[in-house]
C-alpha positions in Angstrom: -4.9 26.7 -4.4 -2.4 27.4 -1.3 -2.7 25.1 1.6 -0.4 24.9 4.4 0.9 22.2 6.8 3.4 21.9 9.6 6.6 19.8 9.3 8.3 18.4 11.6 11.9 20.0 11.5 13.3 16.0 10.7 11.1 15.8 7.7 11.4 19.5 6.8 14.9 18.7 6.1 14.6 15.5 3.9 12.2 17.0 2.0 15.1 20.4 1.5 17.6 17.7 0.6 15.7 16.5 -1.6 14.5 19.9 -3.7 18.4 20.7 -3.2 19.5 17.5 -4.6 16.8 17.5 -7.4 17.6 20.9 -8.4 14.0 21.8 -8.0 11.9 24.4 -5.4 10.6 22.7 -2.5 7.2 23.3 -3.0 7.3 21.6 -6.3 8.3 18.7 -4.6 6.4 18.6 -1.9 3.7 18.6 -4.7 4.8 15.6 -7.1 5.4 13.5 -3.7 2.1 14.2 -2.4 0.6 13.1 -5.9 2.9 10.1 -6.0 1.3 9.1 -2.6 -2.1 9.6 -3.4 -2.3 7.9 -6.5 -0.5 5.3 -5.5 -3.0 5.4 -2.9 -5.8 5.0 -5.0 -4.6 2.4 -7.2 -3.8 0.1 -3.9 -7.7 0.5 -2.5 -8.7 -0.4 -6.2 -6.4 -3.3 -6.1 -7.8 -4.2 -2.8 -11.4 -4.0 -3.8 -10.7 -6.0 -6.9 -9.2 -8.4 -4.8 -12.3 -8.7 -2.6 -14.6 -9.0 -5.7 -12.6 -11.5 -6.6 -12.7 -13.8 -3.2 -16.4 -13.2 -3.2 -17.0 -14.2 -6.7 -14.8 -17.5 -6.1 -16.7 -18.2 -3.0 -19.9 -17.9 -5.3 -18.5 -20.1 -7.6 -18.3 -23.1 -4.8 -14.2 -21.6 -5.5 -13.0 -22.6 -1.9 -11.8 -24.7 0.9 -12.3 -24.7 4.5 -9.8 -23.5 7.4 -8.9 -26.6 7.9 -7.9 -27.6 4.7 -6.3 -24.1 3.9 -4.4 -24.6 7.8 -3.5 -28.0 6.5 -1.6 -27.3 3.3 -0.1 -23.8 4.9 1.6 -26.5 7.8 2.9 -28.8 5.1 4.5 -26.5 2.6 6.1 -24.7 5.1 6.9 -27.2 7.4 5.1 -26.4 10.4 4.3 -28.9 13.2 1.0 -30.5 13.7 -0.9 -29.9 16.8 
């Protein structure tokens, strides 16, 4: 499959330098970056979900403390002043 897309000339360039510097055709680059990006894509919105699942399965599990007490602790271990 052959898509195109527009460049600006400032990243056209890097991504020249880059092929030059790798030794490698630009469109194979341009290729391996764009996976690189996508799955690392993925694996961050996975991450995030799992992370939400998690919160909400805490919070389920009586696995939590107020503002307050989160506010609290956040002013002391970083030294923050009290209002």
């Amino acid at each position: 499959m052959s898509i195109a897309i527009s460049l600006s000339p400032e990243i056209e360039a890097l991504l020249r330098e880059k092929a030059t510097r790798e030794g490698q055709d630009i469109s194979l680059v341009a290729a391996q970056l764009l996976t690189r990006i996508l799955e690392w894509e993925a694996r961050d919105s996975e991450e995030a979900i799992e992370g939400i699942q998690e919160g909400l399965n805490d919070f389920e599990l009586g696995r939590f403390r107020s503002f307050d007490e989160f506010a609290k602790s956040q002013r002391t271990k970083y030294s923050f002043p009290t209002n």
